[in-house]
C-alpha positions as MATLAB code, in Angstrom:
seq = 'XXXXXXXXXXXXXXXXXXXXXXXXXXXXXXXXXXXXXXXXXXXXXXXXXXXXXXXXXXXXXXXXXXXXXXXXXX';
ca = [
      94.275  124.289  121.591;
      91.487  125.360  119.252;
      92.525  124.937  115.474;
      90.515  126.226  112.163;
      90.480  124.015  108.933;
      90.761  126.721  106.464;
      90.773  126.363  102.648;
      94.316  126.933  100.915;
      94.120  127.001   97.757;
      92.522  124.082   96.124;
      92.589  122.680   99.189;
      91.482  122.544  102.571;
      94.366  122.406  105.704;
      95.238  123.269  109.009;
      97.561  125.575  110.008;
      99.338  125.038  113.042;
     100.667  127.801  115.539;
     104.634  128.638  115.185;
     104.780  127.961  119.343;
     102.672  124.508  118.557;
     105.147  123.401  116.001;
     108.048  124.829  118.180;
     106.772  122.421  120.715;
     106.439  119.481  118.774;
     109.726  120.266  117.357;
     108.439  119.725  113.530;
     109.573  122.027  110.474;
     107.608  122.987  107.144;
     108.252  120.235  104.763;
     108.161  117.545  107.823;
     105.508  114.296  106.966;
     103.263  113.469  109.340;
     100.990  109.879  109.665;
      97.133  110.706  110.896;
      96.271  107.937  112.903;
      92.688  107.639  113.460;
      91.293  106.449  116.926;
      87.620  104.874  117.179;
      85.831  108.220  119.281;
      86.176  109.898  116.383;
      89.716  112.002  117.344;
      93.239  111.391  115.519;
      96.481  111.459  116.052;
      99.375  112.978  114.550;
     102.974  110.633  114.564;
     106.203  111.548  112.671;
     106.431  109.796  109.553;
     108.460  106.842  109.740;
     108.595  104.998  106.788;
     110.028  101.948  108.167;
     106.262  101.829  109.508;
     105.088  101.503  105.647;
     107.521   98.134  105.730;
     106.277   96.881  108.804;
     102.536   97.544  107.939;
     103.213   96.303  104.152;
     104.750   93.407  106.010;
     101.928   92.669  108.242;
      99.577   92.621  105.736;
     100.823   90.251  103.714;
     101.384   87.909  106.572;
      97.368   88.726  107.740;
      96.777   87.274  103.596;
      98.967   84.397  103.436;
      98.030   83.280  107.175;
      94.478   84.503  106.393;
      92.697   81.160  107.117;
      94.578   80.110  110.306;
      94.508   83.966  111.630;
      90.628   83.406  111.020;
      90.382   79.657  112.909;
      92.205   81.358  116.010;
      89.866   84.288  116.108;
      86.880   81.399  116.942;
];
């Protein structure tokens, strides 16, 4: 499905069909995460924001561990 980024008002957005977001079962007002993938494409995922907890979790585990994460990436 070919999409056009299209300016809206100050901004710039996409607008997505009525049968796409029928599909995807989403409704206007629903969040979405963009996840981007390393070729350069993305991904669009439900917000969850027990994700924000897990990743806020993570990272501070990645800082306090930072040093022994680091010795077992040798």
């Amino acid at each position: 499905m070919k999409l056009e980024i299209k300016k809206i008002g100050n901004s710039t957005g996409l607008i997505l069909p009525k049968e796409l977001v029928t599909r995807l079962g989403l409704e206007q007002g629903d969040t979405l995460n963009v996840i981007e993938e390393p070729d350069r494409s993305f991904r669009l995922t439900p917000y969850n924001q027990d994700d924000d907890e897990t990743m806020e979790l993570a990272r501070q585990a990645m800082k306090d561990y930072k040093n022994a994460l680091h010795e077992l990436a040798k």
